[in-house]
N, C-alpha and C positions, 0 to 999 in steps of 0.2 A: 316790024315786030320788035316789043322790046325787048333786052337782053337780060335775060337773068344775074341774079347776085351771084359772083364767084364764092366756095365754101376750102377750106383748109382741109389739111389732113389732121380725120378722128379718132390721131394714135397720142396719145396720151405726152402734152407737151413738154415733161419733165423726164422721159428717156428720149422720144426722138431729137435727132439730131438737127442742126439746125436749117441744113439744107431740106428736110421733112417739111419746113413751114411754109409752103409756098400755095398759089394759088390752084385749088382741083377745078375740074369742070363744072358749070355754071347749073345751077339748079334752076329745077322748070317751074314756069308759073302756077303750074297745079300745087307744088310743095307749099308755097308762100299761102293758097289761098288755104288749103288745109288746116294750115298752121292760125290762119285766123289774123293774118297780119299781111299788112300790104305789099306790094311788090315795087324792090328797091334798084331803078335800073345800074347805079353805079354808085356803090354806098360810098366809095372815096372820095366821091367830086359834091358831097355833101358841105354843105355849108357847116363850121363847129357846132353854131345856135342849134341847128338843126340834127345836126347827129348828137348832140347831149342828150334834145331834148327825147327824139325818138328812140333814143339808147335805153332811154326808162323800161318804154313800153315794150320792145322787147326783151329786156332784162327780167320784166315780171311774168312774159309767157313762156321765158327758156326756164322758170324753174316751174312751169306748172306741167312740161312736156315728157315724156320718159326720155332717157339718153339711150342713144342708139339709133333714133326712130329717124327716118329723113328728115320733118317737120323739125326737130332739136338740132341735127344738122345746119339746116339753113339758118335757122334764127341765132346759133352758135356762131356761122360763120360770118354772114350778115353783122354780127356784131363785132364783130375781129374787123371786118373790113370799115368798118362805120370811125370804129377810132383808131386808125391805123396811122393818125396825124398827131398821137399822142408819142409813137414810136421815134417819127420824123423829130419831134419839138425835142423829144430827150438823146437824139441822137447829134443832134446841135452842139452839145456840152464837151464832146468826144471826136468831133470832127476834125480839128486841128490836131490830134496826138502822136499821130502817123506809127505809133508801134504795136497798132493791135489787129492789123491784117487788112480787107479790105471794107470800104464801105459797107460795101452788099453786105456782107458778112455779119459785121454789126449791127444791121437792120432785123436782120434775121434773128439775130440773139434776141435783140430787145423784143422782138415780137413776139418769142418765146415767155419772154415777161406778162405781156399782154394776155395770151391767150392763159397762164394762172390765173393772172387777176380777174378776167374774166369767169374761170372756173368755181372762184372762192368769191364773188361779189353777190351777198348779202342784200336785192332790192328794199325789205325789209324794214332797214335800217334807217332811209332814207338820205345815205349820204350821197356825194355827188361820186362817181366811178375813177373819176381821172384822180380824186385823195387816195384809193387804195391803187389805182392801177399803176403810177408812175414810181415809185418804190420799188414794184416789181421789174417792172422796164428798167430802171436804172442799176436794180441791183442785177439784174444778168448782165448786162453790159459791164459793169463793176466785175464780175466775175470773170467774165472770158478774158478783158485787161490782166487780170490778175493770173490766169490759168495758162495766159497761151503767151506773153509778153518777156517773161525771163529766160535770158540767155543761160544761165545754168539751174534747171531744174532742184527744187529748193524742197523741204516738207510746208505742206500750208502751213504750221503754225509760226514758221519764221517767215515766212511773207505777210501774215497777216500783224505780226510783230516788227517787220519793217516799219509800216503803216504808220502803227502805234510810236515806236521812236520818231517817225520824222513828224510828227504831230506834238509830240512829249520837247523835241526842237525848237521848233516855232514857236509854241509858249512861253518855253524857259529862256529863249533870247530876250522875248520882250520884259518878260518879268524882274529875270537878271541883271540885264544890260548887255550879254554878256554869252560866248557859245558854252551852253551847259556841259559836265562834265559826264563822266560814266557813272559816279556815283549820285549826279545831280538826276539824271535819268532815271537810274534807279529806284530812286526816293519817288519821283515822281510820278514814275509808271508801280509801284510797290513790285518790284522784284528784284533778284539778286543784281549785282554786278555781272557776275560771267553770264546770267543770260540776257543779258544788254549787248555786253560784248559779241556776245555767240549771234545776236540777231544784226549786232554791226557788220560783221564779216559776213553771214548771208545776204545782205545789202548789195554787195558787193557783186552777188549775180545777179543780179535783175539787168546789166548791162554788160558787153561786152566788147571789148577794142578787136580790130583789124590788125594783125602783123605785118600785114604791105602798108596799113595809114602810114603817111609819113610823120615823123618826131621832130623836126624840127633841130638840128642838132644845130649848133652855136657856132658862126663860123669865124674864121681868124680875124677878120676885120669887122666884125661886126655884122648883122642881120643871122637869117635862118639857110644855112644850107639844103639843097635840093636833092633829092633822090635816096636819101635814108628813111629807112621804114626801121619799127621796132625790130623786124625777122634779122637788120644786117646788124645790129648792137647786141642781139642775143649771144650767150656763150654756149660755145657746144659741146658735147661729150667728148671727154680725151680718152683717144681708146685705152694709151697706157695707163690710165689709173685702175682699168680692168687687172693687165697685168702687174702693176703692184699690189694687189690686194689679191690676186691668187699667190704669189709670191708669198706673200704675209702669213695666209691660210698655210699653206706648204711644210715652211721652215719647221716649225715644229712636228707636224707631221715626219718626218724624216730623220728628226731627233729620236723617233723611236726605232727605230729600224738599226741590223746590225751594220756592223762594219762591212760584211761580206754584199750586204743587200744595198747597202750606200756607193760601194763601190762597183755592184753590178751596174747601176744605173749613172754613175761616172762615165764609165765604158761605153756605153751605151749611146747617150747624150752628149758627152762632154767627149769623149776622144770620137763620138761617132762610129766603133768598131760594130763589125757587123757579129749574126749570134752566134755564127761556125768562130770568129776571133776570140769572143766571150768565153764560148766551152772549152778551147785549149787554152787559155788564160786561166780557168777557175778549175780545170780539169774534168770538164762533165759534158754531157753531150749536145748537140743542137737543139737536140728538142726537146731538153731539161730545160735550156737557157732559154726557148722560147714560155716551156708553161709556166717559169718562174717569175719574168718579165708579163704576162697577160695577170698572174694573178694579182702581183704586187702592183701595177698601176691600177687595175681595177679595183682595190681596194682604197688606196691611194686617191683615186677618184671620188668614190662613194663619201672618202672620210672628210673631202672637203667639203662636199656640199652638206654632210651634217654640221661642219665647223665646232669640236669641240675636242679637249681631252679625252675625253669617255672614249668619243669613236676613236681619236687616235689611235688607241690604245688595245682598242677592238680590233680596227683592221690588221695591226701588227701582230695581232695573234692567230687572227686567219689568214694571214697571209703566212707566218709559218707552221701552221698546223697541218 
């Protein structure tokens, strides 16, 4: 008994995703004969001559059918499968590029293509299907390269601006003699300089280095030393430059405060005295010198992370008010 043509999924191929495009279970020979068209046991293993030419005839019963019906179904699908060697030939172009996930994957996209072109093919018109179908196949393919391929995620219009410059490159070398400049760029794509520049350093993510690759670091006699990666040339944060630059914030802060509140925190800090030593030192109680020290550092606090005169100036007033 022959096998029926496998049919796709009839969700609409410009939201489904691309794993959606795969093959559903086989339609029965009763569909086919309904439909007024032959029954196809394996549209893949068609010959091209043969799947162009039968491609017509169903092209001109899938717009006479309603959409939805089984009959549209099959002759839909049937035709997805009939030139599914249109997807294979433009996936040729892309098979060497290794940065845009896996084969399958690719196929899948491009077929996303197909199943438009199919959607929007005009019998009509009389042109051949694979003029309007392969645009579509390759511009999705073009697209997921372009969608899923950059290491730091970019806004499209400077990816599609990359493009543009390294094309605007290529010309201007030959034309030149010579590697064009930013303002050569400019002229020749008509836009400013900075957004040349702006789309050069977007450039710049579409790729990204490894901190363990090794760098190759120069070694004393000559050739490449072994076991340096970028991560051990890197510099690291020095914790002290934290504490110089609280230091920094500080000083002036402290210029505002009096003599009595400068010296409370000498005492404190700097001789290390505890708050019972503070209160007979300044004459006042333990638990004066404790609410006087919480308020003043907590102000003290606050006033560095605003970083400015103004607050200075503030918190020395609520710190004695």
């Amino acid at each position: 008994m022959p096998v029926p043509a496998p049919s796709l999924s009839a969700a609409d191929p410009s939201t489904a995703p691309a794993s959606a495009v795969v093959p559903a279970p086989r339609r029965s020979a009763e569909v086919a004969r309904t439909a007024g068209l032959p029954r196809i046991d394996d549209p893949r293993e068609m010959a091209p001559s043969d799947a162009r030419e039968l491609s017509k005839v169903f092209f001109r019963r899938l717009r006479e059918l309603s959409e939805g019906t089984p009959e549209y179904q099959y002759v839909r699908n049937t035709l997805i499968e009939m030139n599914a060697s249109l997807v294979q030939y433009a996936v040729r172009r892309f098979r060497n590029r290794g940065d845009g996930g896996d084969l399958e994957d690719i196929v899948q996209v491009g077929t996303i293509g197909l199943i438009k072109a199919i959607d929007r093919f005009d019998p009509s018109r009389e042109n051949e299907f694979s003029t309007l179908a392969m645009p579509y196949i390759t511009g999705e393919i073009k697209r997921h390269f372009r969608d899923t391929t950059w290491a730091v995620r970019v806004p499209r219009r400077l990816q599609e601006l990359r493009i543009d410059i390294a094309k605007a490159k290529e010309a201007l070398t030959t034309e030149l003699d010579r590697s064009p400049t930013v303002a050569d760029l400019a002229e020749h794509l008509g836009l400013s300089e900075e957004e040349v520049i702006e789309g050069l350093f977007a450039a710049n993510g579409h790729t990204s280095g490894s901190l363990d690759a090794p760098q190759g670091v120069q070694a004393e006699y000559g050739g490449q030393s072994e076991g340096h990666t970028l991560a051990d040339v890197m510099g690291e944060e020095e914790p002290a430059m934290e504490l110089v630059e609280d230091i920094q914030t500080l000083a002036p802060l402290l210029e505002q405060l009096t003599e009595r509140e400068r010296q409370m925190l000498r005492m404190r800090f700097g001789q290390e005295l505890t708050q019972a030593q503070i209160g007979a030192e300044l004459g006042i109680s333990q638990m004066q010198v404790s609410r006087l020290l919480t308020r003043l550092l907590g102000h003290l606090r606050a006033s560095m992370l605003q970083d400015g005169p103004a607050a200075a100036a503030g918190a020395t007033a609520a710190v004695r008010a």
